[in-house]
C-alpha positions as CSV (number, residue, x, y, z in Angstrom):
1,X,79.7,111.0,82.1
2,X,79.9,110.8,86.0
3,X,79.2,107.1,85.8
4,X,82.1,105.7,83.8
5,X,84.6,108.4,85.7
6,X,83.3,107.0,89.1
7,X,84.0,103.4,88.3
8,X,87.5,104.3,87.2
9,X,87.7,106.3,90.0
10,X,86.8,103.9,92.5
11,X,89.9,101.7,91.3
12,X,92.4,104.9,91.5
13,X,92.6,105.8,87.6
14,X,93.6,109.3,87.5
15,X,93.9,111.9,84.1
16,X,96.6,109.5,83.1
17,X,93.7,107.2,81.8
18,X,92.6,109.9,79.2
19,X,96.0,110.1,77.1
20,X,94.5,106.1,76.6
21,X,91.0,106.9,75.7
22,X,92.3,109.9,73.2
23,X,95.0,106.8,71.8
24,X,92.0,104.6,71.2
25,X,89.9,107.3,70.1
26,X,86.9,106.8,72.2
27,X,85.0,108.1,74.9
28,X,85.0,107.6,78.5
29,X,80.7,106.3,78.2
30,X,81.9,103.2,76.1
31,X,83.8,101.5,79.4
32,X,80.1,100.8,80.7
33,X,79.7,98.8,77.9
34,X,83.0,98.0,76.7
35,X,83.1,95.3,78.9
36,X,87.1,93.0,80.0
37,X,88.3,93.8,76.5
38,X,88.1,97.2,76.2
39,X,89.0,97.6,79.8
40,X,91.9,95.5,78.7
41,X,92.8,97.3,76.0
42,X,93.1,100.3,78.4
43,X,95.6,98.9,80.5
44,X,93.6,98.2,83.6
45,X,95.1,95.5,85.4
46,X,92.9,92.4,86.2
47,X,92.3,93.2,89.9
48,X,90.8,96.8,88.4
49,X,88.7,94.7,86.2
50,X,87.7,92.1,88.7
51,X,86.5,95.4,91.0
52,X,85.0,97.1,87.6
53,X,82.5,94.2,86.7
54,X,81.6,93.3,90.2
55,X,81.0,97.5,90.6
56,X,78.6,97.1,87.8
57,X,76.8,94.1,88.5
58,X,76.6,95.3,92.5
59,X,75.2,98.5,91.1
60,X,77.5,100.4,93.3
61,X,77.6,102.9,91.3
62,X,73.9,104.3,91.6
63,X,74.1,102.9,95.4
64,X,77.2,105.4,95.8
65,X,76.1,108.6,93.9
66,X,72.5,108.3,96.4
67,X,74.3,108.4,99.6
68,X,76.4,111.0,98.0
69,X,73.1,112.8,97.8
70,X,71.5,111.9,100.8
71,X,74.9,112.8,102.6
72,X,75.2,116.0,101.2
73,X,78.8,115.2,99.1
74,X,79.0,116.7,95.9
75,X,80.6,114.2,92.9
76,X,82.8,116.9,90.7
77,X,84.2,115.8,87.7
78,X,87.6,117.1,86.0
79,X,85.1,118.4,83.4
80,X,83.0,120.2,85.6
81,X,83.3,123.6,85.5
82,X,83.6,123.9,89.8
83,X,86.3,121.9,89.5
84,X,89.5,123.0,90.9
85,X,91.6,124.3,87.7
86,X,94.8,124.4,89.4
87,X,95.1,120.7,89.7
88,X,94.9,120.3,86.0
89,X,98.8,121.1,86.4
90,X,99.2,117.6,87.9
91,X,99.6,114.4,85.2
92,X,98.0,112.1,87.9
93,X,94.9,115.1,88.7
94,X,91.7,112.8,89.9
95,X,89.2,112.0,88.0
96,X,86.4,112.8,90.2
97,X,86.4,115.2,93.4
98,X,84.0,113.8,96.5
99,X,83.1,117.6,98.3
100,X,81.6,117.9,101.5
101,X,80.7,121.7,102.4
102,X,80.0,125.3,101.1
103,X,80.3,126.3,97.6
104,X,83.9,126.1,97.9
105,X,85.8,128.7,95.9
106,X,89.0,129.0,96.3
107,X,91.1,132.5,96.4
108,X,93.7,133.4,93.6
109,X,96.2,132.5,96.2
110,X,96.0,129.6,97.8
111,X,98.5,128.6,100.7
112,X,99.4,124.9,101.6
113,X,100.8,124.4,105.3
114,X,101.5,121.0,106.1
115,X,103.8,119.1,108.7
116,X,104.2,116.2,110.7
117,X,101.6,115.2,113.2
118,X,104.3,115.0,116.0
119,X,104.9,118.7,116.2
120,X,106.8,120.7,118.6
121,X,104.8,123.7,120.3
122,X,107.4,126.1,118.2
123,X,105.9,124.3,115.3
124,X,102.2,124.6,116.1
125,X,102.5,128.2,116.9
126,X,104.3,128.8,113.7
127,X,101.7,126.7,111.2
128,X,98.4,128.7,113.4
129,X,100.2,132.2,113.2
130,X,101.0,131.8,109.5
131,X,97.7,130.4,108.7
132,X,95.8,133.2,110.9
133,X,97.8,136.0,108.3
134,X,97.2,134.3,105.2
135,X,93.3,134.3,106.6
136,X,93.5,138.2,107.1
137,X,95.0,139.0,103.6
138,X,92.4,136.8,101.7
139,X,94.2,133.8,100.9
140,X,92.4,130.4,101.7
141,X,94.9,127.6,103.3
142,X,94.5,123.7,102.6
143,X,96.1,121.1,104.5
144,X,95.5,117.2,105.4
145,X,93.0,117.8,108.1
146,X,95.5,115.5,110.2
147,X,96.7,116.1,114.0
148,X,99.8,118.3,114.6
149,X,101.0,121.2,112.3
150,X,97.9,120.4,109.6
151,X,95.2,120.8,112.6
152,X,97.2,124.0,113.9
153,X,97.1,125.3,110.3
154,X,93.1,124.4,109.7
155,X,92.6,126.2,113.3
156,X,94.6,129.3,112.7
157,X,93.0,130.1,109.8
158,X,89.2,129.3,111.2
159,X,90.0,131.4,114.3
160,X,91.0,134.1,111.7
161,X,87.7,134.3,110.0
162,X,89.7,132.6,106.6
163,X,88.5,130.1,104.4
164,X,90.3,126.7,104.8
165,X,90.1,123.3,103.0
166,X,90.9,119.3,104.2
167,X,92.0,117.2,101.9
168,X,91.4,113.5,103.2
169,X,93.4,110.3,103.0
170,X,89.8,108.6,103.7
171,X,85.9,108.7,102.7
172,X,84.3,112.2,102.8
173,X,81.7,110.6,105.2
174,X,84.6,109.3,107.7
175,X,85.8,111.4,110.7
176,X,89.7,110.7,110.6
177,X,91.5,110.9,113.3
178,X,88.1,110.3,115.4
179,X,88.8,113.3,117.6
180,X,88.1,115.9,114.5
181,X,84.4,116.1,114.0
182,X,84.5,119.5,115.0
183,X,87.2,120.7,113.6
184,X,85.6,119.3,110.1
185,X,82.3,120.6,110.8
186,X,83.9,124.0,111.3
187,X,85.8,123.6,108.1
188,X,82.9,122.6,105.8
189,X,80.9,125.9,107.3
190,X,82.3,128.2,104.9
191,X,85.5,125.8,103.8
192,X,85.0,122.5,102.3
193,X,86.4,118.5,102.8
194,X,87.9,117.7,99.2
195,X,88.6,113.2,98.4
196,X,88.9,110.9,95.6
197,X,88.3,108.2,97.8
198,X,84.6,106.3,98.0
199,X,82.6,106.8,100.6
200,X,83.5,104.4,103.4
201,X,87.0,104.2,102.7
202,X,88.8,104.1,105.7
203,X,92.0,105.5,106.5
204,X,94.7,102.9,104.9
205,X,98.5,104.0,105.0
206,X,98.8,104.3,101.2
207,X,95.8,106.9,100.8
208,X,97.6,109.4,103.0
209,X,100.8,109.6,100.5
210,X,98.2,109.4,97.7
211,X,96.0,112.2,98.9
212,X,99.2,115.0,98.8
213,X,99.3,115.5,95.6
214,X,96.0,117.2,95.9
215,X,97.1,119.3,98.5
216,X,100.1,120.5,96.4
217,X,97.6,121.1,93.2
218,X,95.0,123.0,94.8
219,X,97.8,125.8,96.1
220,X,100.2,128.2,94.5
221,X,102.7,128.1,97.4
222,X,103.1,124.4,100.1
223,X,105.1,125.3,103.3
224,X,106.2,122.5,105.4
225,X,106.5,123.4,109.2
226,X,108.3,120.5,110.9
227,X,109.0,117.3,108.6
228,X,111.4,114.7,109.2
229,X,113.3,112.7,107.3
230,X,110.2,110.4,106.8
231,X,107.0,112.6,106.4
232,X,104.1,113.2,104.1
233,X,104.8,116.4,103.9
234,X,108.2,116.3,101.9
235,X,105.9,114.1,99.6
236,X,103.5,117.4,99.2
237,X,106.6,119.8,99.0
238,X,108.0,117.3,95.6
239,X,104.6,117.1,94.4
240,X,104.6,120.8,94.4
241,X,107.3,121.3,92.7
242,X,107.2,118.9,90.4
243,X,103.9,121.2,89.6
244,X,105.9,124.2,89.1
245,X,104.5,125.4,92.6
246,X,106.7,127.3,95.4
247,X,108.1,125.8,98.1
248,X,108.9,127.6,101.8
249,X,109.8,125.9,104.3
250,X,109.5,127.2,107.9
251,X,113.5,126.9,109.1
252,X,113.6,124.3,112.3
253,X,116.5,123.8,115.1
254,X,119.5,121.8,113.6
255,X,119.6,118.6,116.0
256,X,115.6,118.3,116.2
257,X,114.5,115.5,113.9
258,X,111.4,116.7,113.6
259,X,112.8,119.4,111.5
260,X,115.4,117.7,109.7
261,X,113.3,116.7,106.4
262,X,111.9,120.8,106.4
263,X,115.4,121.5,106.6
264,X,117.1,119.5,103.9
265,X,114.8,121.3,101.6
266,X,115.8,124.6,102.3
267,X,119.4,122.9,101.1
268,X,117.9,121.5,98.1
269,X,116.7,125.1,97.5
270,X,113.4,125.8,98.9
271,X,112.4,129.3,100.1
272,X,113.3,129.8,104.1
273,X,110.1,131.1,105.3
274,X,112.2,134.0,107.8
275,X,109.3,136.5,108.5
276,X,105.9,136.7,107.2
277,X,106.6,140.4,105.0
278,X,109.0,138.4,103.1
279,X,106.6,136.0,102.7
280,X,103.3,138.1,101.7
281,X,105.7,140.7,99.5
282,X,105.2,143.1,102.0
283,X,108.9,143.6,103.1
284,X,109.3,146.9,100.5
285,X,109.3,145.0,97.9
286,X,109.2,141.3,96.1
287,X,112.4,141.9,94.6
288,X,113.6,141.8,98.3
289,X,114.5,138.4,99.0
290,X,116.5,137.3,102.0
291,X,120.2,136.6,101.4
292,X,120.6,139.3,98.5
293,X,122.9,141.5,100.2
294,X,125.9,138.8,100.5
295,X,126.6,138.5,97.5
296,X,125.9,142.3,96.5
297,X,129.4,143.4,94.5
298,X,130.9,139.7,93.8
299,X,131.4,138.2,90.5
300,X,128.2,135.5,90.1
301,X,129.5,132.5,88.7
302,X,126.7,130.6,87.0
303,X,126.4,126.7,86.0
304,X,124.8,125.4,82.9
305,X,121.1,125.2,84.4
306,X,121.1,129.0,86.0
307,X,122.4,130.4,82.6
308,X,119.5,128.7,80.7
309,X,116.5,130.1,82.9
310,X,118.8,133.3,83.2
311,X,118.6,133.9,79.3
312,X,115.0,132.4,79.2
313,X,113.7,135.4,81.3
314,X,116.2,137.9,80.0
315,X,114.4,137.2,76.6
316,X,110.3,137.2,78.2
317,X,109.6,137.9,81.8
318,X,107.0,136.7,83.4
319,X,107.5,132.7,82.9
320,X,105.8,129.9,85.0
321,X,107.8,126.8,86.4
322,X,106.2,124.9,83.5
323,X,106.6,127.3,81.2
324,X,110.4,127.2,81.2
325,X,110.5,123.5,81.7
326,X,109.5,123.1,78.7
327,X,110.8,125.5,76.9
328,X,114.6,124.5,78.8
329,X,113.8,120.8,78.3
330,X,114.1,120.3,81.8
331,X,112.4,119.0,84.6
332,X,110.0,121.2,86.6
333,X,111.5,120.2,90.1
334,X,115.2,120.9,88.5
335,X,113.8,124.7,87.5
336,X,112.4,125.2,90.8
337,X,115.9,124.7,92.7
338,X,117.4,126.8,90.2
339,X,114.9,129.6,90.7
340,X,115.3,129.1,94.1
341,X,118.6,129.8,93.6
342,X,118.6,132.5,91.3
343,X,116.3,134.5,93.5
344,X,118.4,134.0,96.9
345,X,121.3,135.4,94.5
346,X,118.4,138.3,94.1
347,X,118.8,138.0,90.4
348,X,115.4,136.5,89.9
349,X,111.7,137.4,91.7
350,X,108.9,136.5,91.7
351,X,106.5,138.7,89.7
352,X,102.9,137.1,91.0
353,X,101.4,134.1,91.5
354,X,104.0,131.1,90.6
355,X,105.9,134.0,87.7
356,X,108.8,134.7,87.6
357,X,111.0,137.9,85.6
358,X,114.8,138.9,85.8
359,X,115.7,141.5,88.4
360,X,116.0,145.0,86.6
C-alpha cells in the first residue's frame, strides 16, 4: 500500500482523495495500474498526472523509499498503526508521514507553541519558559522548527529534559534554516522531525502554510506567542480550531505589531494564556478560569449560539468541539469562540483533554 500513497503523496493528495476511492469503490493499489483514466476519474489535475506517470516510469518511487532507508526516515502511512491518531481529526490529514528520529510517541497532552520568527526577547522567554513547564509535567511540545518563538519553544523544552517534535515546511533530509543542524539533531535524540514533503524538497513559501496544519493536528492545545497580522502561526491557531483544538494565546503589548495578530485572537475568543497554573489546571481548580469573577451576580444574557452549546452540555457533559459541531450543526471554529466565551463567563470548563461539561 506505501507505493500508490507515496505517489499521491508526492503530488500533495491528502485524506481528501479517499472519500474518491470509497465513491469509486476501489482501492488505493489500482492507481499503479489504473493508469490517466483512472487518475482522471479521481480528479487529479493534469499537472498531478504529468508528475504521476513520469514518477513511475523514473522509478522514483523505489529510488525514494531506499534513501528513506539508507537515511534513516521512516515512511508512515495513515493506516499505520504509529501513525499519529490525532491528526485523523483533520479532513486534509497526509497521506504519508516522512519521520526522522526516536520511536516517537507522543504524550496524551500534546502542546503546540508557535510564533513569528521576528520575536521580541519578552516573546522568546515566554515560548522557552512555557515550553520548559510543559516538559516537567510530561507533555511533549511541537512546533515548526523555524527561528524565533518556534526555536525558543523546541529549546525550552530540550533544556528541560521534554520530548519535542519539528514539523517541517521542507524534506526530512534538509537542514532549514541552515543554522539548525543542531538544534534538529538534538530534537530527533529522543524527539522526532515529522514531513509530508519528499526528500529534497526545499523550503518553497507555500510548504510553510501547508505544513501548519500538522502542527495543529498532532496537539490538543496551539498557543501563539507573538503573531502579527500576517503570520503562520494565526494559520496554525484556525487550523486548530477548525479541529476542535484549544487555542491560548500568550497576551502581547497593544502598539507592538508583532503581537497584534496573537492579540486579535484573544478578541475573537481565544484563551489569554495569563499564568502558567491557569494554564496546567493547577490554579485550584479547572473550573477557575480567568475573568469569572466580573460577571459573578449579573444577569447572563445569552445569543442564539451560547444557548445551543449551553443546553447541549446541560443535557451530556463531557462533549468534544466536534462533538457538538455536529450535533449543533455548526462549524467547529464557530463552537470554539462560543466555548471560549462561555468559559471566560465561567459557565463552561474544560473537563480534560479538548472536553468540555457545564459548570455545577
Amino acid at each position: 500500500m506505501i507505493r500508490p500513497l507515496l505517489l499521491l503523496s508526492r503530488i500533495q493528495q491528502d485524506m481528501r482523495i479517499c472519500e474518491r476511492f470509497e465513491e469509486l469503490g476501489i482501492e488505493p493499489t489500482a492507481l499503479i495500474e489504473g493508469g490517466n483514466p483512472l487518475w482522471e476519474r479521481l480528479g487529479i489535475g493534469e499537472r498531478g498526472r504529468s508528475l504521476m506517470s513520469e514518477s513511475l516510469a523514473s522509478g522514483w518511487i523505489e529510488r525514494e523509499m531506499d534513501a528513506c532507508l539508507r537515511l534513516g526516515v521512516r515512511l508512515v502511512t495513515y493506516q499505520d498503526a504509529t501513525y499519529p491518531k490525532s491528526l485523523l481529526d483533520l479532513r486534509d490529514a497526509p497521506l504519508v508521514l516522512y519521520v526522522k528520529g526516536a520511536r516517537f510517541s507522543l504524550q496524551p497532552r500534546v502542546v503546540a507553541i508557535v510564533g513569528t520568527r521576528r520575536s521580541s526577547s519578552y516573546g522568546l522567554g515566554a515560548a522557552r519558559e512555557l515550553a520548559g513547564a510543559c516538559a516537567v509535567r510530561g507533555r511533549s511540545v511541537v512546533s515548526g522548527g523555524a527561528r524565533g518563538i518556534d526555536r525558543a519553544a523546541h529549546e525550552g523544552c530540550l533544556d528541560s529534559g521534554g520530548i519535542t517534535a519539528a514539523v517541517l515546511g521542507t524534506g526530512a533530509d534538509i537542514i532549514y534554516p541552515s543554522e539548525h543542524g543542531e538544534l534538529f539533531e538534538r530534537i530527533i535524540e529522543t524527539g522526532a522531525l515529522f514531513t509530508e514533503f519528499p526528500l529534497g524538497a526545499g523550503g518553497d513559501s507555500w510548504h510553510f502554510p501547508r505544513r501548519n496544519r500538522i502542527i495543529a493536528g498532532l496537539s490538543s492545545r496551539t498557543v501563539v506567542v507573538e503573531a502579527p497580522d500576517k503570520s503562520g502561526a494565526l494559520i496554525t491557531a484556525r487550523c486548530a480550531a477548525d479541529a476542535g483544538r484549544e487555542v491560548w494565546v500568550v497576551p502581547g503589548r497593544m502598539k507592538d505589531p508583532r503581537a497584534h495578530g496573537s492579540n486579535r485572537l484573544i478578541f475573537d475568543g481565544a484563551f489569554p494564556l495569563i499564568d502558567l497554573e491557569t494554564f496546567f489546571g493547577e490554579s485550584g481548580s479547572q473550573k477557575s478560569l480567568p475573568y469569572e469573577e466580573p460577571f459573578a451576580g449579573e444577569t447572563v444574557i445569552l445569543n442564539d449560539a451560547e444557548k445551543t452549546i449551553i443546553a447541549l452540555l446541560t443535557n451530556s457533559g463531557d462533549w468534544t468541539i466536534d462533538n457538538l459541531a455536529s450535533e449543533a450543526k455548526m462549524s467547529a471554529a464557530e463552537v470554539f469562540r462560543t466555548i471560549s466565551m462561555l468559559s471566560l463567563r465561567g459557565l463552561v470548563y474544560s473537563s480534560g483533554a479538548g472536553r468540555y461539561r457545564m459548570t455545577d
